[in-house]
Every structure is written in structure tokens, then in C-alpha cells.
C-alpha positions as semicolon CSV with decimal commas, in nm:
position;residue;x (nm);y (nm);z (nm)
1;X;11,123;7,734;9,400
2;X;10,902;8,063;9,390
3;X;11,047;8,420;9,520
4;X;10,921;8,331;9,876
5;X;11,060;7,962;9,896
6;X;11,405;8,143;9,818
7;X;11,412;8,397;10,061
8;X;11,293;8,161;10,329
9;X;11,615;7,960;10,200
10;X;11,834;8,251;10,261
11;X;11,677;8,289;10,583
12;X;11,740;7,949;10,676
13;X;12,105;7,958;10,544
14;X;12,205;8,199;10,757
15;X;12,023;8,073;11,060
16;X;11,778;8,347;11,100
17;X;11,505;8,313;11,331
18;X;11,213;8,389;11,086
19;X;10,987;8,560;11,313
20;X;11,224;8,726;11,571
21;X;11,551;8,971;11,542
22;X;11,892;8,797;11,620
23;X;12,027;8,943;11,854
24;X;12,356;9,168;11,796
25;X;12,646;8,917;11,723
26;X;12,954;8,942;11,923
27;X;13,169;9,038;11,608
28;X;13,559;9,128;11,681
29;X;13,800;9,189;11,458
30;X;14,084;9,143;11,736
31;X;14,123;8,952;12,039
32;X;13,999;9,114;12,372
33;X;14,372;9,200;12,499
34;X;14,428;9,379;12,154
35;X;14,349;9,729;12,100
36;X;14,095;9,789;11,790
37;X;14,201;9,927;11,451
38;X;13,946;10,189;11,447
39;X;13,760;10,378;11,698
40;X;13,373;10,302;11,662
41;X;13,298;10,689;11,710
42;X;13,591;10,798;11,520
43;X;13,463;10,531;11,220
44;X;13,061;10,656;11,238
45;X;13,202;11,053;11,251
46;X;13,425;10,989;10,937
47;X;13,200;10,781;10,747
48;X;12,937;11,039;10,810
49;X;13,116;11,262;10,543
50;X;12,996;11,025;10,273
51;X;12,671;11,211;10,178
52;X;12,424;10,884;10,046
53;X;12,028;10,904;9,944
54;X;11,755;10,807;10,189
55;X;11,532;10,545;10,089
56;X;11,236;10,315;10,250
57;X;11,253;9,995;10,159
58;X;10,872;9,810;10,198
59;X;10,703;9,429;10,144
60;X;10,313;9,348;10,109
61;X;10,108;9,251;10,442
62;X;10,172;8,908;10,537
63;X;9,956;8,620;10,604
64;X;9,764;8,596;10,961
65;X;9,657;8,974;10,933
66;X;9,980;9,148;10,923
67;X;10,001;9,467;10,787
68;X;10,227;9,550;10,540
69;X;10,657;9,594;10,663
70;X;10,884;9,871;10,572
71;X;11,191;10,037;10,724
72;X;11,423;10,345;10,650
73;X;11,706;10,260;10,484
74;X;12,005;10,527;10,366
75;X;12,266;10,189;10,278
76;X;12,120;10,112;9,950
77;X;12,267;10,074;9,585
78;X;12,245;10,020;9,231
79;X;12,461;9,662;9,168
80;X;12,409;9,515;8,836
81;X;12,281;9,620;8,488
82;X;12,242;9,239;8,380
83;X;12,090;9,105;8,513
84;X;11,912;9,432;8,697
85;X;11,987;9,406;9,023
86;X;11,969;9,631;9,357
87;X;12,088;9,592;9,684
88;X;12,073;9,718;10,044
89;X;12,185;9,655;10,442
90;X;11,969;9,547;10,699
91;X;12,104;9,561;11,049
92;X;12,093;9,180;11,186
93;X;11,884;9,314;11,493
94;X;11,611;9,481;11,267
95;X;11,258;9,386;11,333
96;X;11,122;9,430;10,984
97;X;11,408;9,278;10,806
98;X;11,211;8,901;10,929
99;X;10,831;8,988;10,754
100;X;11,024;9,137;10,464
101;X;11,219;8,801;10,387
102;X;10,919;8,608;10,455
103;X;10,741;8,819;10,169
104;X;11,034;8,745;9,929
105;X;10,979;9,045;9,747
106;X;10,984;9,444;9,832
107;X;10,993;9,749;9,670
108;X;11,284;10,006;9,737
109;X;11,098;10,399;9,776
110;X;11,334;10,654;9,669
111;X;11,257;11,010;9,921
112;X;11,219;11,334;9,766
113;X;11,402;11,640;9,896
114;X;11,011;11,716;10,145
115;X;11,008;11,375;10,297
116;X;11,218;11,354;10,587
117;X;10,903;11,364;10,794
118;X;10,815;11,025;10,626
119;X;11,161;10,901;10,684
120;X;11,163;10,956;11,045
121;X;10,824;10,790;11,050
122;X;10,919;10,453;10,905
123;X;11,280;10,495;11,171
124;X;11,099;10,392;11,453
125;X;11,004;10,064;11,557
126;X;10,690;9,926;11,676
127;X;10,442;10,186;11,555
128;X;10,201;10,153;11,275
129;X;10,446;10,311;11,041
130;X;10,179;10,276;10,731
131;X;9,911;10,513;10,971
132;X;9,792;10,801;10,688
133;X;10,078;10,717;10,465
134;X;9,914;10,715;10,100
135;X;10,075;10,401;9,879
136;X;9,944;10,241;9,596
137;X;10,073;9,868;9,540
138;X;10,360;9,800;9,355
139;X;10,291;9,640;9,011
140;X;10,478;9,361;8,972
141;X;10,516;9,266;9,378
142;X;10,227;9,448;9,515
143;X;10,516;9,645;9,800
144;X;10,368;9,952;9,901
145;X;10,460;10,240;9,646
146;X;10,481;10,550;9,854
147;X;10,351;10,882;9,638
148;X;10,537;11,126;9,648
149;X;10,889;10,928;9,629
150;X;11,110;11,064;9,366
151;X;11,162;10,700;9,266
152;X;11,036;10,352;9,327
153;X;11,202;9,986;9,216
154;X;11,019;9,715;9,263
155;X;11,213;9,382;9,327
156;X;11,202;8,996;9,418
157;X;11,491;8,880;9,664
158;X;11,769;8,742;9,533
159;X;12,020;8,668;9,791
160;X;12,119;8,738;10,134
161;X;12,493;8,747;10,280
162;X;12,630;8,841;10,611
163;X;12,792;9,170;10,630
164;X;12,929;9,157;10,981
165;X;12,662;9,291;11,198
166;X;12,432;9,412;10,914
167;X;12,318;9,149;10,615
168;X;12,373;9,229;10,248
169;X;12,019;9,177;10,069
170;X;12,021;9,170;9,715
171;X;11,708;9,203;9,485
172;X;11,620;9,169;9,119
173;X;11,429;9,413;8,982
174;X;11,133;9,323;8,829
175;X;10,968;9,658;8,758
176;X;11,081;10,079;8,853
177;X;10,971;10,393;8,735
178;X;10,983;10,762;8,831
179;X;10,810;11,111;8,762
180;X;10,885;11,269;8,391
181;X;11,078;11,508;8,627
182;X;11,118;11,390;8,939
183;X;11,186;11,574;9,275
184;X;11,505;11,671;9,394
185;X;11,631;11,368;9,598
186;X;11,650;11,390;10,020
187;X;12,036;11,319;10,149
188;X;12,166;11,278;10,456
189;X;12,524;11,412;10,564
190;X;12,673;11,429;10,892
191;X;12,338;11,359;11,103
192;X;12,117;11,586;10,918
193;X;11,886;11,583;10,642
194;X;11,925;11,783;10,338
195;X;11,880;11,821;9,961
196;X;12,075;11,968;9,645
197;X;12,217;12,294;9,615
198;X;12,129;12,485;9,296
């Protein structure tokens, strides 16, 4: 089974509609008479603290036309040195997530400290997020490679598991690279974008 058989597998396993977003799950740790452990705005200000890298995470044009997918993505992670492996979250309602497990393979774009622009460009949904972006194709999976990342990692999907109302994608690297000396990297803390102190 090739790269694109086995994320249409994982697709299917977890009952994903390839083609449209589920919609969000009704996901509750309690019963409805019981108060919640943790208060949803309490959990997103706290858990804001954690400062984490912003990344975009894109797949090759599809068949029928499609242009190529990609999506902002600041819950991503090294996993495994051997094999290599990377992995990131998708949010189960996400309209890219669907074209990028169709492609079966993507390539994981690592911002520099200047592209929050970029970032905000490939938040939004429904626009031609590609529109004057310059990318060269990634070598092994042929994922848009965005210049100017400080980083890119180019993968074939390796599993999928449900994370509550995200999903848990998990890729094997096939190829990565970066700039002799790369840019600082972009963070995000606290709602805002930001970069390295000296």
C-alpha cells in the first residue's frame, strides 16, 4: 500500500469524511449535571504561557485541478529519531486537514522570526492562501517549500489518532534541510507573535 493508500486508510479508520470537515464532536469529559474540571478560558489563558514555534504545514495540488493545501500550524513536534518521525494537530473541523490526507504526504515549513505576515495568510480559510507566495517543491514529496522558512521537513503520513477534538498526525520524514545559518525562528506567546531575545 503506497503513502496515499495509507492515509486514505487512516482517513477511513477514523470515519473521516474525505472531502468535507467533521463537524466539532460533542466531547465531555463529565456528565451535563457535573461541573467541568477546568475552565475552557482559564485552560487557553494558562496554556498560552507555553511559548511554541509557528509552522505551516503544506501537501502538493490534488487531482481534478486543485491547487496545492496548507494551513498554519503552532502544535507541531519532533517525535522519533528512529525511525525519523514528526508530528502535528489538526483541529477535526479543519478544511485543509481532508486534501492533505488525501495527498498522503506534506512538508512541515518552519517560519522565520519576519514571517508572521505569511502565517496569518495561510490562518484563514477559503482564500487562495498560495496567491504570490514563492515555493519551490519539496524533493522527495513535491509539498510546497516556502523560501524564506528557517526550516523545512519533508514527510509521508504515517498515522493518524484522535486527540479529542483535534487529530494527532504523524509523519515520517523522508527528506529536511535548513540554511547554513538559519533565521531566528517566529514564536508565539500569549496571543502575539514574537522572536528571540539576544
Amino acid at each position: 500500500m503506497g503513502h496515499a493508500g495509507a492515509a486514505a486508510a487512516a482517513v477511513r479508520y477514523l470515519g473521516l469524511n474525505p472531502v468535507d470537515p467533521l463537524p466539532r464532536p460533542e466531547l465531555r469529559c463529565v456528565r451535563e449535571d457535573e461541573r467541568a474540571p477546568v475552565d475552557q478560558r482559564e485552560f487557553r489563558r494558562v496554556l498560552g504561557t507555553f511559548a511554541s514555534g509557528v509552522t505551516v504545514i503544506t501537501a502538493p495540488a490534488g487531482e481534478g485541478g486543485s491547487g496545492p493545501a496548507g494551513f498554519a500550524c503552532q502544535s507541531f513536534a519532533s517525535l522519533s529519531l528512529d525511525p525519523p518521525l514528526v508530528c502535528f494537530m489538526v483541529a477535526r473541523t479543519s478544511t485543509t486537514w481532508p486534501r492533505i490526507a488525501r495527498a498522503g504526504v506534506f512538508c512541515v515549513n518552519v517560519l522565520a522570526a519576519g514571517q508572521a505576515g505569511l502565517c496569518r495568510a495561510f490562518a484563514v480559510s477559503g482564500a487562495d492562501k498560495f496567491a504570490g507566495v514563492p515555493h519551490t517543491p519539496a524533493p522527495r514529496t513535491g509539498s510546497p517549500r516556502l523560501l524564506g522558512a528557517a526550516a523545512w521537513i519533508d514527510c509521508t503520513l504515517q498515522a493518524v489518532h484522535p486527540g479529542g477534538d483535534h487529530l494527532i498526525v504523524t509523519g515520517r520524514v523522508d527528506a529536511l534541510g535548513s540554511a547554513d545559518d538559519p533565521p531566528a525562528p517566529l514564536l508565539f506567546h500569549r496571543g502575539r507573535f514574537g522572536g528571540l531575545a539576544e
